[in-house]
N, C-alpha and C positions, 0 to 999 in steps of 0.2 A: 457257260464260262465259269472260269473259275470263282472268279468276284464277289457272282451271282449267289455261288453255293457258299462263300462264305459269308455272308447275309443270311441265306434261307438256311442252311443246317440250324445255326443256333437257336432260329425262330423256331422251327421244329420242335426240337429238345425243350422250349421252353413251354412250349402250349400241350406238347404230351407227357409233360412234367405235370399238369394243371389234373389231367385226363386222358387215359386212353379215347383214340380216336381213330375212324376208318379215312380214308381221301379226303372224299367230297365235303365233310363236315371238317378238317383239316383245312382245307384248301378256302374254303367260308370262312373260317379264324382267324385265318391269316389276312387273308382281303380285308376283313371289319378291323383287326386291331392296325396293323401296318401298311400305312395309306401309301408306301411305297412299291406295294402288291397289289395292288388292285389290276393288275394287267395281268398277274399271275397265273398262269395256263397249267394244264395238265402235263403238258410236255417239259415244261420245268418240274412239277412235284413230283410225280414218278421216280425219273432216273434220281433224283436226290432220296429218296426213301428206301429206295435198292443200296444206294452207297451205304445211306446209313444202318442197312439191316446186313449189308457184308463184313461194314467193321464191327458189328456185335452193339451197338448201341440203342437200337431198335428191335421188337420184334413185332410178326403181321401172326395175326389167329383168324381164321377166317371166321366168322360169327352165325349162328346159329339160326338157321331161317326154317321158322313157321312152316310146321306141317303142312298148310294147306297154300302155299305159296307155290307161285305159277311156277309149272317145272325150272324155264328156261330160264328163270330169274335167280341169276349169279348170288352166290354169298360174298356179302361184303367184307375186307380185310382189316379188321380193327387194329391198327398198330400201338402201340406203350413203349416206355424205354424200359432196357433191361437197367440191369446193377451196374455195369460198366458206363451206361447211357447216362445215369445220375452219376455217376464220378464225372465223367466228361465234361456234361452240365455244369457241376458245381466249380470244375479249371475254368469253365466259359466266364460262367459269373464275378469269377471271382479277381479275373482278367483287369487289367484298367489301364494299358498301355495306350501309344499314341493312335493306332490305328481304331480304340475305340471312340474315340474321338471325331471322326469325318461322320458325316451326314448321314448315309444308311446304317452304318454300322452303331453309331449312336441311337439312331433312331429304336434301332432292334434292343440295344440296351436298355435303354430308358421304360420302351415297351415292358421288361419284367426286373422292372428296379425294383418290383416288392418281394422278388426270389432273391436280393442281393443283400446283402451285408451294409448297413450304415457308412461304414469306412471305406469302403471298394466306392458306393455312389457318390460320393464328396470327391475322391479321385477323377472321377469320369465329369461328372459336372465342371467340377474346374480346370483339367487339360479341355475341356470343347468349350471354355469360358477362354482358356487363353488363345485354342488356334481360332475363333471367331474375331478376338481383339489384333490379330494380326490379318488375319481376313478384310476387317474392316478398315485398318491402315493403309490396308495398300489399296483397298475399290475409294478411297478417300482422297490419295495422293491422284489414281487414274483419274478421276474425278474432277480433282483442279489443273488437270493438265492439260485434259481435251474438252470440256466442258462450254471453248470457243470455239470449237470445229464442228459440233454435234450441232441434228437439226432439234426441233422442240419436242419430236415422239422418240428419239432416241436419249434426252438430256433426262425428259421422267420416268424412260424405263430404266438408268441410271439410277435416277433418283428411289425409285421404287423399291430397287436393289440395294442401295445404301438402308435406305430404313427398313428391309425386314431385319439387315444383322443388326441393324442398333435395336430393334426390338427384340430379337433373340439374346443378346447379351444381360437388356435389362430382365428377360425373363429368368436364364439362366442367375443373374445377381440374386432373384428373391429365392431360387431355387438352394444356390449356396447358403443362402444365409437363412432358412428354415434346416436344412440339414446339420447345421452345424447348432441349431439349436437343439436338437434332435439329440446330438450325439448327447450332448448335455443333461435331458432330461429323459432316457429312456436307453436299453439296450440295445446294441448294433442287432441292426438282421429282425429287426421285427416287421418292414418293408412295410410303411403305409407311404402312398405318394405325398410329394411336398407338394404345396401350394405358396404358389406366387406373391411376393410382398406388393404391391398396390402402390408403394411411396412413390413422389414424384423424384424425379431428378432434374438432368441436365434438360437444358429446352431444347435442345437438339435433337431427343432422343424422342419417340411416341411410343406411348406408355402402353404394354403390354396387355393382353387377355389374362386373367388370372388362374384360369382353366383348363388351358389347354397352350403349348407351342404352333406360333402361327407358321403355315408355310405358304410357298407360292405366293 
């Protein structure tokens, strides 16, 4: 699906920006960094690796196997981005419209926010800072509206629901507000990750991981 591929191309581009790399150690990167890939099959990487070596973004070399290696044993195809692949990459990066903003596609963002610009990641942090705060408005309102008709395993898986986004808002809050210290004290595009402010706030809210965005 289309969808699909726009999630996984820029994942791509971004991890063989890091380092050329063949499939299966590809395919491993992707599963470790982006928890939203962990289902990710061969039959999704393939045909996205072929698109991307049709439009010139990519190229595969097939890699040089040891003399004494069993005949029948395939040489592996080490894929890099070409020059056009790093321009493309850097329109990706440099990106911060609303569609970065939803869930996976953020998620793929934030995954190589140290490839990004200072100013592009304060974009992206607070458009997904405000369609969360509208997110949580309206599971708030559903909320108090059915919240007498629901039985008790539906009212706290509700509930459950409500507080991961008040947790991701608060995490997202210490996020904006180390980046914007950031801009302050250091040049855009030097890409180190921010870390979570710890403050308490509202008592509604449960207080974030400093470390890492919770999901699930």
């Amino acid at each position: 699906m289309r969808g699909r591929s726009d999630v996984l191309e820029p994942a791509i581009l971004g991890l063989l920006h890091e380092a050329p790399m063949h499939g299966y150690e590809l395919r491993k990167r992707l599963n470790l960094v982006l928890g939203s890939f962990r289902a990710l099959s061969y039959g999704s990487l393939y045909p996205c690796l072929k698109s991307l070596v049709d439009r010139g973004w990519i190229q595969g070399t097939e890699s040089v196997v040891a003399p004494h290696t069993v005949a029948s044993k395939r040489a592996r195809i080490v894929y890099q981005l070409t020059a056009d692949g790093k321009e493309h990459l850097q329109e990706i990066l440099a990106s911060s419209g609303p569609a970065t903003w939803e869930d996976e596609n953020f998620d793929v963002r934030f995954a190589f926010f140290a490839q990004t610009d200072a100013e592009t990641r304060l974009r992206i942090l607070e458009g997904r800072r405000t369609r969360l705060t509208e997110r949580l408005e309206t599971v708030r309102q559903s909320f108090a509206r059915t919240r007498e008709r629901m039985d008790e395993y539906t009212l706290e898986l509700q509930r459950h629901g409500l507080e991961q986004v008040e947790r991701e808002v608060r995490w997202l809050d210490g996020l904006i507000d180390n980046e914007r210290g950031v801009r302050r004290t250091r040049p855009a595009g030097t890409g180190h990750p921010a870390v979570a402010d710890t403050t308490a706030g509202d008592d509604d809210v449960v207080p974030p991981r400093t470390t890492e965005k919770e999901r699930g």
